[in-house]
C-alpha positions in Angstrom: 11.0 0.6 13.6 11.3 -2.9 14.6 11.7 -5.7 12.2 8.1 -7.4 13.0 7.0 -3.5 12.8 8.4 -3.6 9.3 7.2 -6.9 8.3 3.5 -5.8 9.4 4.2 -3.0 7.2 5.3 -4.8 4.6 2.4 -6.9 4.5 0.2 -3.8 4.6 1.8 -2.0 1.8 1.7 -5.3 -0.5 -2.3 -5.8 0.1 -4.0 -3.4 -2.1 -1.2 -4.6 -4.6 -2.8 -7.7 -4.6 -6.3 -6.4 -4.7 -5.6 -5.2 -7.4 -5.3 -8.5 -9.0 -7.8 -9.8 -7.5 -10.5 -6.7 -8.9 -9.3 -7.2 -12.5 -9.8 -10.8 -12.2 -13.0 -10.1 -10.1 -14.5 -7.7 -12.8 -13.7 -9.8 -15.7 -15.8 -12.7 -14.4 -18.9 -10.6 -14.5 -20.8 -11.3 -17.5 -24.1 -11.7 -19.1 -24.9 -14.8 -18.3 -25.5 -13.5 -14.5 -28.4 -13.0 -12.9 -29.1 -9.8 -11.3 -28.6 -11.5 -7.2 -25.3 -13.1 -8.2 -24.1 -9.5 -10.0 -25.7 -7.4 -6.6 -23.5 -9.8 -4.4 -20.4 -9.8 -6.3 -20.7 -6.2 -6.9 -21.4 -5.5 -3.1 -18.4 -7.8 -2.0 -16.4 -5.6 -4.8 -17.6 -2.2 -3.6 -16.7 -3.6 0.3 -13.1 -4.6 -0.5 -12.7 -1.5 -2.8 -13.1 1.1 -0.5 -11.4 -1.1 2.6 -8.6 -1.1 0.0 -8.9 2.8 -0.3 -9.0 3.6 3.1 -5.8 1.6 3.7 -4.4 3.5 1.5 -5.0 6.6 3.0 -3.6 5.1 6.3 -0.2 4.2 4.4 -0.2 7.2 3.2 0.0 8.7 6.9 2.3 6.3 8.0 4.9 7.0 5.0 5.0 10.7 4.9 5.1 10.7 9.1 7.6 8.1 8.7 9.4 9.8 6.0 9.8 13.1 7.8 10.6 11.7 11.2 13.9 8.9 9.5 17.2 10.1 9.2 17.9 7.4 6.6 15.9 9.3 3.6 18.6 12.5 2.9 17.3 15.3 3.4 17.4 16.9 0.0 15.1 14.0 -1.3 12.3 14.1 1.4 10.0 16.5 -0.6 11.0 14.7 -3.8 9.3 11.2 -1.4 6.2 13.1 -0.5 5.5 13.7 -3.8 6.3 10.7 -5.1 4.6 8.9 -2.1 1.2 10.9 -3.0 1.2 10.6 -6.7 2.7 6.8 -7.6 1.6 5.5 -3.8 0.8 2.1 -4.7 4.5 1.7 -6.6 6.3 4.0 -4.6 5.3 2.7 -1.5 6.7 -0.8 -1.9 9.7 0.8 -3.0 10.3 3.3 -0.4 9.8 0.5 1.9 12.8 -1.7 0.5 15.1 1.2 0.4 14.3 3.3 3.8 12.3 0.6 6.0 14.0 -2.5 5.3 17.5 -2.1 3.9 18.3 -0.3 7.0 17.3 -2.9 9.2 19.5 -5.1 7.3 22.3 -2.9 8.0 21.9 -3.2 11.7 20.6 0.3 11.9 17.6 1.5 14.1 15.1 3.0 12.3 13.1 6.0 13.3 
């Protein structure tokens, strides 16, 4: 993987991160003093962005474990110990697995698979 490869990644992986911010500040706005078209819209807008987020999850997901099996810089004895970590604490491990196995490689000069 290329560095701009990496940054995209990067970017990717950090996004529903951020969502996440964004929904807990989102949801705490909604109140009682709404009407019922300003709740529909924000709740629409909400839903939109939730599953957008979801489904770009899913695609990280893919691109991690493919990644994961296809790099020689994860050992090999700690692959399965990724995937399951990767699949149960994606949106930590993810940004973490990126640092270590994406991006500290490139920073070592090495080519990444």
């Amino acid at each position: 993987m290329n560095r701009s490869a990496a940054i995209v990644l990067a970017i990717a992986t950090f996004l529903p991160v951020g969502y996440m911010f964004y929904f807990f500040a989102a949801f705490g706005q909604m109140d009682d003093q709404m009407t019922p078209e300003e709740f529909q819209v924000k709740f629409e807008l909400l839903f939109r962005l939730h599953l957008s987020t979801m489904a770009l999850m899913v695609g990280l997901l893919i691109i991690y474990i493919v990644y994961l099996f296809r790099t020689e810089h994860v050992p090999k004895d700690k692959k399965a110990l990724w995937a399951v970590v990767l699949f149960m604490g994606n949106i930590i491990a993810m940004p973490v697995f990126w640092f270590l196995y994406v991006w500290k490689p490139l920073q070592r000069g090495g080519v990444n698979k």
